[in-house]
GUVO-509636 format. One record per residue (C-alpha): residue number from 1; residue in three letters; x, y, z. Coordinates in Angstrom, 3 decimals, decimal comma, padded with zeros to 6 digits. Last residue first. Layout:
# residues N
   nr  rest        px        py        pz
  NUM   ALA         X         Y         Z
...
END
This chain:
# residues 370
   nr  rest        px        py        pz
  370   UNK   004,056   001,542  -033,266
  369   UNK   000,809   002,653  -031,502
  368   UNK   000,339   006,964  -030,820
  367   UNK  -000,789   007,602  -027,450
  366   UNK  -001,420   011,141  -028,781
  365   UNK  -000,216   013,062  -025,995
  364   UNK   003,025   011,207  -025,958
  363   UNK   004,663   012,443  -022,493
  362   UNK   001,743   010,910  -021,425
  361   UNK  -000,949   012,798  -018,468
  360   UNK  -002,385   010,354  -016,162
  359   UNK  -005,655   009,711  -014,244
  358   UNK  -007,122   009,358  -010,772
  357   UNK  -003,920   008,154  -008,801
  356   UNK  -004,659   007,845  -004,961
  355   UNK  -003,133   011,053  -003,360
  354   UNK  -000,518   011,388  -000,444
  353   UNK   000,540   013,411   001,970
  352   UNK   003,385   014,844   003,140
  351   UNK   005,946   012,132   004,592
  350   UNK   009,176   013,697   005,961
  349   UNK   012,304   012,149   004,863
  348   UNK   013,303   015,362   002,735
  347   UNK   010,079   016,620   001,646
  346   UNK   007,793   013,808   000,763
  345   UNK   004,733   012,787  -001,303
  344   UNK   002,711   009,464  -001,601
  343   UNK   001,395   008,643  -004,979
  342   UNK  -001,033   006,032  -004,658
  341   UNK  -001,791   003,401  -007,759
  340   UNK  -005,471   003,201  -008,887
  339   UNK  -004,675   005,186  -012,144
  338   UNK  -001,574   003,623  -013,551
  337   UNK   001,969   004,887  -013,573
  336   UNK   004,596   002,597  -015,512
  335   UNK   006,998   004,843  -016,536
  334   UNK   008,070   008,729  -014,801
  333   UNK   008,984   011,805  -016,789
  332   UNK   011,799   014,075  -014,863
  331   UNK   010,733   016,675  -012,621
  330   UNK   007,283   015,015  -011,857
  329   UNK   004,432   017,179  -011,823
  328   UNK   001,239   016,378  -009,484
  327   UNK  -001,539   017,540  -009,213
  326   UNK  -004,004   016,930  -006,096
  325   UNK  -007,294   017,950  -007,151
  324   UNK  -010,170   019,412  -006,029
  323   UNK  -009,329   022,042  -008,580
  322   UNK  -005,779   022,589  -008,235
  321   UNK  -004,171   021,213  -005,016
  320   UNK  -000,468   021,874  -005,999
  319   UNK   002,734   019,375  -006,805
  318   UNK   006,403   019,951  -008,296
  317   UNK   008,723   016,522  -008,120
  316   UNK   012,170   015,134  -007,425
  315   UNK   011,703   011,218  -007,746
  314   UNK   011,419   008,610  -004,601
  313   UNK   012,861   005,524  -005,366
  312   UNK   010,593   002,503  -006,104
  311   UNK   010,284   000,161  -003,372
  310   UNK   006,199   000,992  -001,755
  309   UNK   005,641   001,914  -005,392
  308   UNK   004,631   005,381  -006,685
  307   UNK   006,805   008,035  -004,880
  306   UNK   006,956   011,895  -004,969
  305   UNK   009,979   013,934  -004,186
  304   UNK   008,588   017,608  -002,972
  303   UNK   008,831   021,061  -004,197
  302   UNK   005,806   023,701  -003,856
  301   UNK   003,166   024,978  -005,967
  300   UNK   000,401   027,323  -004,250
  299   UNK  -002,726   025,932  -003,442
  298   UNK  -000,746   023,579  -000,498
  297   UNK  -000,359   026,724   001,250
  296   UNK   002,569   026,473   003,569
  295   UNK   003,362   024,910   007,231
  294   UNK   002,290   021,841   006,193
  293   UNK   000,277   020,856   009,178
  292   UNK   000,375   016,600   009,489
  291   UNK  -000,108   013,624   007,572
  290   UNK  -002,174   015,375   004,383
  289   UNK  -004,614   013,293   002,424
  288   UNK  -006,085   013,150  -001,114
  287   UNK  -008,974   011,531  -003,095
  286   UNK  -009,112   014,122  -005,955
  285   UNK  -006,044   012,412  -007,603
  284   UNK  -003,474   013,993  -010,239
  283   UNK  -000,479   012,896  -012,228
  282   UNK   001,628   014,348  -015,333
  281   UNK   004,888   013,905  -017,214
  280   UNK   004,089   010,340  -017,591
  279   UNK   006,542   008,330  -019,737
  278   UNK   004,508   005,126  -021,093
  277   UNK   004,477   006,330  -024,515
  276   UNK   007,715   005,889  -024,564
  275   UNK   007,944   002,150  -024,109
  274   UNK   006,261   001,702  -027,520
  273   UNK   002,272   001,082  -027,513
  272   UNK  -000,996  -000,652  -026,163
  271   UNK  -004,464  -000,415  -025,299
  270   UNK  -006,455  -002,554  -024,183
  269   UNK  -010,092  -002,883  -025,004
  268   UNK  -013,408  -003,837  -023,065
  267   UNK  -014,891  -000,868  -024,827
  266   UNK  -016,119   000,139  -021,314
  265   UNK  -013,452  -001,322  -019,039
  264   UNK  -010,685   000,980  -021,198
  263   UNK  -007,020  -000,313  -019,750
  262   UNK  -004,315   001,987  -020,680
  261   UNK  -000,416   002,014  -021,887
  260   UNK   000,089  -001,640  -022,376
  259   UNK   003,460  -002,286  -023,554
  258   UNK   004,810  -002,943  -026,826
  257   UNK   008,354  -004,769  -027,902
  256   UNK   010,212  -003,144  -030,599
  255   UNK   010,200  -004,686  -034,516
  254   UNK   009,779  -001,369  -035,900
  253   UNK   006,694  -002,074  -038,023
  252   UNK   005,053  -003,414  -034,852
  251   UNK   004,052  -007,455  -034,955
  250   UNK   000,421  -008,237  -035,107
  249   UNK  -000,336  -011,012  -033,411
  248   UNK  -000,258  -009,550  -030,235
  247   UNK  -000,325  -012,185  -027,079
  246   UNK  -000,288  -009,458  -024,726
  245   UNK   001,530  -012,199  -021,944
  244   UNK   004,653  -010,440  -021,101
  243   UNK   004,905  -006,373  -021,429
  242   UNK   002,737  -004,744  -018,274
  241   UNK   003,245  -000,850  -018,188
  240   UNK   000,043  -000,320  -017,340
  239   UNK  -002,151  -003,326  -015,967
  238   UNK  -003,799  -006,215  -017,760
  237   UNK  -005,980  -008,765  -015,926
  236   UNK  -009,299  -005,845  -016,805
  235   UNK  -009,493  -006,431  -020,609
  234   UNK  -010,309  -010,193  -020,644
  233   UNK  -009,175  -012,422  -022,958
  232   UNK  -007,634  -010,206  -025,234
  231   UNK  -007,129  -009,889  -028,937
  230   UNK  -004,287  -008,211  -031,134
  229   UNK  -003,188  -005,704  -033,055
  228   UNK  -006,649  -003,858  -034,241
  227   UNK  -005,589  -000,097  -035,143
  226   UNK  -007,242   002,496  -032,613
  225   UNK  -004,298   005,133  -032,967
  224   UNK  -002,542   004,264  -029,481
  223   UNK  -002,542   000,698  -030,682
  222   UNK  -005,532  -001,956  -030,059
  221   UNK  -005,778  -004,882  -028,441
  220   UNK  -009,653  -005,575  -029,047
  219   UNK  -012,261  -007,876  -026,569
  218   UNK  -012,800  -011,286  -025,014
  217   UNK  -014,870  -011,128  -021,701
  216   UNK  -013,542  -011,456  -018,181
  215   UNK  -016,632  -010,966  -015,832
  214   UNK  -015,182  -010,012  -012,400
  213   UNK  -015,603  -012,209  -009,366
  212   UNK  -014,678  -016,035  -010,113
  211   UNK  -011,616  -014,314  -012,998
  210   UNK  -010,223  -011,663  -009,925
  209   UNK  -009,296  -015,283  -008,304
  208   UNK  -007,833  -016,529  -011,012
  207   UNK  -006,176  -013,268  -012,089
  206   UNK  -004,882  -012,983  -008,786
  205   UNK  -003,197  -016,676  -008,731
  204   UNK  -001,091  -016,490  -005,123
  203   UNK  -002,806  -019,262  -003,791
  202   UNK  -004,701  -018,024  -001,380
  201   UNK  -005,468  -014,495  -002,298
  200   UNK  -006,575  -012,520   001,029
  199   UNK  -003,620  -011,765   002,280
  198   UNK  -002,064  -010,257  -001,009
  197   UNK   002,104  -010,729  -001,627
  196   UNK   004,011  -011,270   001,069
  195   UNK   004,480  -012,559   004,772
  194   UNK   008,219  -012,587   005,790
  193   UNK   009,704  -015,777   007,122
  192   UNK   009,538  -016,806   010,770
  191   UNK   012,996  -016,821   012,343
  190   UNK   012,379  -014,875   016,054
  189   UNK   008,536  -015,645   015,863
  188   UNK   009,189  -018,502   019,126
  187   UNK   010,083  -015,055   021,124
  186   UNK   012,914  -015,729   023,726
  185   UNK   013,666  -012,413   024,364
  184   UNK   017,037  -012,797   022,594
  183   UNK   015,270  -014,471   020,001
  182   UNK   013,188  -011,517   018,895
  181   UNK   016,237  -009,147   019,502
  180   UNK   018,219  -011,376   016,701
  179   UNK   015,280  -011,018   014,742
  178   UNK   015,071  -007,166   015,423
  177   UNK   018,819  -007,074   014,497
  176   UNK   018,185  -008,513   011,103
  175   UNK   015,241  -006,495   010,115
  174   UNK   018,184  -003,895   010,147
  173   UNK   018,963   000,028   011,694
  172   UNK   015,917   000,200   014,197
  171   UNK   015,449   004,316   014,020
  170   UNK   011,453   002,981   013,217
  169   UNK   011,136  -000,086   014,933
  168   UNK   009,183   001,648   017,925
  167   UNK   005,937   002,917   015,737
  166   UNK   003,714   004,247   018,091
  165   UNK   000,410   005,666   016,386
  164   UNK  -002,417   007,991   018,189
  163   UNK  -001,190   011,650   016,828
  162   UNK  -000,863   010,009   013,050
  161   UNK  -004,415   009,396   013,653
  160   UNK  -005,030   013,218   014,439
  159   UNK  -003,262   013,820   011,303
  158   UNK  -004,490   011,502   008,830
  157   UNK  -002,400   008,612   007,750
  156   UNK  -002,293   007,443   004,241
  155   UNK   001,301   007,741   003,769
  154   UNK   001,518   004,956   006,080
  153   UNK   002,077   002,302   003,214
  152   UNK   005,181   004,549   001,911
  151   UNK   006,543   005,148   005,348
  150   UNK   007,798   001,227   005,298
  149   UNK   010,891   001,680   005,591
  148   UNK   013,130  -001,838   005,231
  147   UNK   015,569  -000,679   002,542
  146   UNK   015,350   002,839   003,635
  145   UNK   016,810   001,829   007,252
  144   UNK   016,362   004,614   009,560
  143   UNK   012,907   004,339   009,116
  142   UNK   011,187   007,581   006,683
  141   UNK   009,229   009,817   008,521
  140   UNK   005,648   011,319   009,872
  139   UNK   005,351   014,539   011,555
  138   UNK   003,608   015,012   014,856
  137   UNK   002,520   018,318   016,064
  136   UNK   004,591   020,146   019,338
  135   UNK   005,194   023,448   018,083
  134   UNK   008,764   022,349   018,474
  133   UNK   007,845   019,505   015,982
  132   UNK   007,331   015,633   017,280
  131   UNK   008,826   013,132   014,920
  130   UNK   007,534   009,851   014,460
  129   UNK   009,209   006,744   012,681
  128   UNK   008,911   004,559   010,235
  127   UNK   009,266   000,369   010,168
  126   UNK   005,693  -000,837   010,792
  125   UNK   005,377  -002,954   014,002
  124   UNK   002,320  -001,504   015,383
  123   UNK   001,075   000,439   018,229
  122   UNK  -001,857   002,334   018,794
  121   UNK  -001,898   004,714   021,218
  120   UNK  -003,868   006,246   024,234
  119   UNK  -006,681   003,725   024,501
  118   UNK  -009,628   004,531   026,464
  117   UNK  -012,199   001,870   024,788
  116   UNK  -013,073   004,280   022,353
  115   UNK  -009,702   005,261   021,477
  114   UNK  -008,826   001,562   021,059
  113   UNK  -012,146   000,955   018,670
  112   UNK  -011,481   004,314   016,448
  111   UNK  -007,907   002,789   016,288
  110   UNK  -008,841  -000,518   014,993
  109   UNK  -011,420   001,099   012,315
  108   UNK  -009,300   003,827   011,002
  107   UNK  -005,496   003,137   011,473
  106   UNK  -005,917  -000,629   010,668
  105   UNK  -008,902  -001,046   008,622
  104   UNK  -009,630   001,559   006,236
  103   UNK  -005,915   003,141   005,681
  102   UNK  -003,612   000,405   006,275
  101   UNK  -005,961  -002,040   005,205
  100   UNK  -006,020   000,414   001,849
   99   UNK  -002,805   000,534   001,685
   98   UNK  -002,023  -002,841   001,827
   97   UNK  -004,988  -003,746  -000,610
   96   UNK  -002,852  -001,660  -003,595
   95   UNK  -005,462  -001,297  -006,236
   94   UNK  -004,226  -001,044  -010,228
   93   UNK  -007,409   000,724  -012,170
   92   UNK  -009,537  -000,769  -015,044
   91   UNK  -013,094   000,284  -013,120
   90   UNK  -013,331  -004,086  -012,857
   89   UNK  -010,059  -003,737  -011,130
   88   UNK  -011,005  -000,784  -008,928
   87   UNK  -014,474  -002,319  -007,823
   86   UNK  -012,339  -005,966  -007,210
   85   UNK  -009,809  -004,045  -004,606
   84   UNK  -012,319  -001,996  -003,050
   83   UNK  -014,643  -005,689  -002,029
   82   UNK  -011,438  -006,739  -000,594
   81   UNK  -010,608  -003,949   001,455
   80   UNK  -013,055  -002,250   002,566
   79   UNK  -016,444  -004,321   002,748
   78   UNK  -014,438  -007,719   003,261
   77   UNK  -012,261  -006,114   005,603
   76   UNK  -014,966  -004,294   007,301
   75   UNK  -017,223  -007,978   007,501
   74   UNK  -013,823  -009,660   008,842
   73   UNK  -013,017  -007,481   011,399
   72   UNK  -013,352  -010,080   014,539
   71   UNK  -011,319  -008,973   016,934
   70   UNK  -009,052  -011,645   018,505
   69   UNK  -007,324  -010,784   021,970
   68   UNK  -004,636  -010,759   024,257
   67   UNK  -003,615  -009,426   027,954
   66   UNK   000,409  -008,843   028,329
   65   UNK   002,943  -011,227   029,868
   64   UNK   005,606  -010,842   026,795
   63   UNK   005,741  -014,868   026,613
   62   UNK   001,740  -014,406   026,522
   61   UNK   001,776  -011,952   024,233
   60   UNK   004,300  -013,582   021,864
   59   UNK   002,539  -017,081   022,052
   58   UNK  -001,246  -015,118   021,119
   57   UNK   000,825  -013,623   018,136
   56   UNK   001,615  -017,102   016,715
   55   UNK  -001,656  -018,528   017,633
   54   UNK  -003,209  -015,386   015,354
   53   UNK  -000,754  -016,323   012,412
   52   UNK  -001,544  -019,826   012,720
   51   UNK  -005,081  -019,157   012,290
   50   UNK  -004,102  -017,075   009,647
   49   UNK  -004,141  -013,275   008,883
   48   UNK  -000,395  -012,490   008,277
   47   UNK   000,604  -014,660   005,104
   46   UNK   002,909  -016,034   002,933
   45   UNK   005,160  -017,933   005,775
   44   UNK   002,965  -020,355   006,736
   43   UNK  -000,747  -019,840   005,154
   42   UNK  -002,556  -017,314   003,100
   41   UNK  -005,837  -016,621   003,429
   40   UNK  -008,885  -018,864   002,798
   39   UNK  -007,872  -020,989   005,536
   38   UNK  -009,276  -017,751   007,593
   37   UNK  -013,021  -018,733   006,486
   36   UNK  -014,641  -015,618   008,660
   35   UNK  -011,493  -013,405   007,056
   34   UNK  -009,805  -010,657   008,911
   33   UNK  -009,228  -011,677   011,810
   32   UNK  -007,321  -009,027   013,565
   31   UNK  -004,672  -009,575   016,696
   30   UNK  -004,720  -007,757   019,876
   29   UNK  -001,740  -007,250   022,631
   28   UNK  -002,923  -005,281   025,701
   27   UNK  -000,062  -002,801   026,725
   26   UNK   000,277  -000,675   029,975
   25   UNK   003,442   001,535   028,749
   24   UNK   006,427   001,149   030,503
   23   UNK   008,956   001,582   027,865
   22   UNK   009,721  -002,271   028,428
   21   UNK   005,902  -003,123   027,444
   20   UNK   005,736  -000,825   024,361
   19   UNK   009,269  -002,350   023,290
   18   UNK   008,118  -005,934   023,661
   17   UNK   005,011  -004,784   020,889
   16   UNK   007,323  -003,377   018,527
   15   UNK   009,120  -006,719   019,141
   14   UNK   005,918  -008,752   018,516
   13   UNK   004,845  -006,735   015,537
   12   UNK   008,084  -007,252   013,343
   11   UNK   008,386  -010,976   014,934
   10   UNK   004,596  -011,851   012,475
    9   UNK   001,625  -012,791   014,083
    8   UNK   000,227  -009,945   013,264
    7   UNK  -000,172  -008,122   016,783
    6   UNK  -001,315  -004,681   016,698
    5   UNK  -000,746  -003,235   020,449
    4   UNK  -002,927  -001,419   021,791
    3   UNK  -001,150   000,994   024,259
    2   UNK  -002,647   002,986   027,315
    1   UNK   000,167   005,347   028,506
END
């Protein structure tokens, strides 16, 4: 089999892509730029799109004797990724960039290229793994280690994509034995820290970079009932559920901390209110996927666990396509949701599907303010 193998930089992707080559598979090693001004992205161990990141990849492919390139993907990262994640912050919504390079760039514009150039599979060094049903479809699961799975990110797959992806460090039990397997094979990646955080933020300071593309304007804190409790300096560097940094002057009768419960771009206002209020017994997004057949009529309600974070726990759930819509009903009220977030649904350690949050239903219809 013809295998394009994603190469990061990083020892996850180089031993996914050593396993491709000792399974036999005829495997060209290829590593993304993503940014035309790459010192712009993270460097040393924060990152995964560097220059050093690409001569750290170009080291494993040649130590693993397999062909290597650089695509340039810069303008589609810029366009997908980047540009997304400063639309959704100045719409008030919390992006996650991972999932959309995950979505946009990696499984969508990388793999359309390796299919077209008569790749069979596209290989990366994400920890989940494949299983092929006895009717012979694809299903996509949790790693065999939960603390390093990674399913969450590839919720986002599409079926016939999920038929082109080779993920070999999926029933790998620890990060620390693929290290160990990195230096066994005499891979100079074998100790390199993790990358983190956002690529394409340099320093680390979102809300100063957000501040040279978005206009941040002073506006209201207000509480659930419209009272005045505070002022902002810009509406759209808050998030639900966020606590430090509000700078209320108004104190709440009860004396108990507030959170921000929503984030309203057009009054330029932020609202706010007890931990309660946060509770979501609701949540619903048009912009939906499925990995694979179902095997039942999504119309209809059915059980699933639904998750919100890449490393929050998944929590028992009811969801249906209603409308356009995929809603979603948590067993037990979940904190901290915010439109822009993904909600990626399983059945066991199966992935589902998943939706990107459009809006929120409180526990506290009101949104009553202390």
């Amino acid at each position: 089999m013809r295998v394009l193998a994603a190469m990061s930089g990083g020892v996850d992707s180089a031993v996914a892509a050593a396993r491709a080559v000792e399974a036999g598979h005829d495997v060209v090693g290829v590593h993304l730029a993503l940014s035309r001004m790459p010192g712009t992205l993270r460097t040393g161990s924060r990152g995964c799109c560097t220059i050093e990141d690409a001569m750290d990849a170009r080291r494993a492919a040649d130590r693993l004797g397999i062909p290597f390139y650089v695509w340039d993907f810069s303008e589609r990262f810029a366009e997908d990724v980047v540009d997304d994640f400063v639309a959704e912050y100045a719409a008030g919504r919390t992006p996650n960039p991972c999932m959309r390079c995950n979505e946009r760039i990696k499984f969508a514009a990388l793999l359309e290229r390796a299919l077209e150039l008569g790749f069979d599979a596209l290989c990366t060094g994400h920890y989940a793994t494949v299983v092929t049903a006895v009717d012979g479809t694809r299903e996509l699961h949790r790693a065999s280690a939960e603390a390093k799975d990674q399913s969450y990110v590839l919720g986002v797959l599409t079926a016939d994509q999920l038929a082109h992806a080779l993920f070999p460090l999926g029933a790998t039990p620890s990060k620390a034995l693929v290290r160990a397997e990195a230096e066994a094979r005499g891979l100079a990646v074998a100790k390199k820290p993790d990358s983190h955080d956002i690529c394409f933020i340099s320093d680390g300071d979102t809300r100063g970079w957000l501040d040279e593309r978005i206009d941040f304007a002073p506006g209201d804190i207000v509480d659930g009932a419209g009272a005045l409790v505070g002022r902002h300096d810009g509406a759209l560097a808050y998030t639900v559920g966020q606590r430090r940094g509000l700078k209320i002057g108004t104190p709440a009768p009860d004396g108990r901390p507030r959170f921000v419960l929503e984030v309203r771009p057009v009054t330029n206002q932020v609202v706010v209110g007890p931990r309660e209020a946060l509770a979501i017994t609701e949540l619903a997004g048009a912009r939906h996927t499925w990995t694979g057949p179902l095997g039942f009529d999504p119309a209809v309600a059915f059980s699933c666990d639904v998750q919100i974070r890449a490393h929050s726990d998944p929590e028992p759930a009811t969801a249906r396509l209603l409308d356009g819509e995929l809603v979603i009903t948590p067993d037990a009220p979940l904190f901290g949701v915010a439109p822009g977030q993904t909600a990626v649904l399983y059945r066991g350690t199966r992935v589902l599907g998943q939706c990107t949050i459009d809006r929120t239903v409180s526990a506290v219809p009101a949104r009553v303010g202390a």
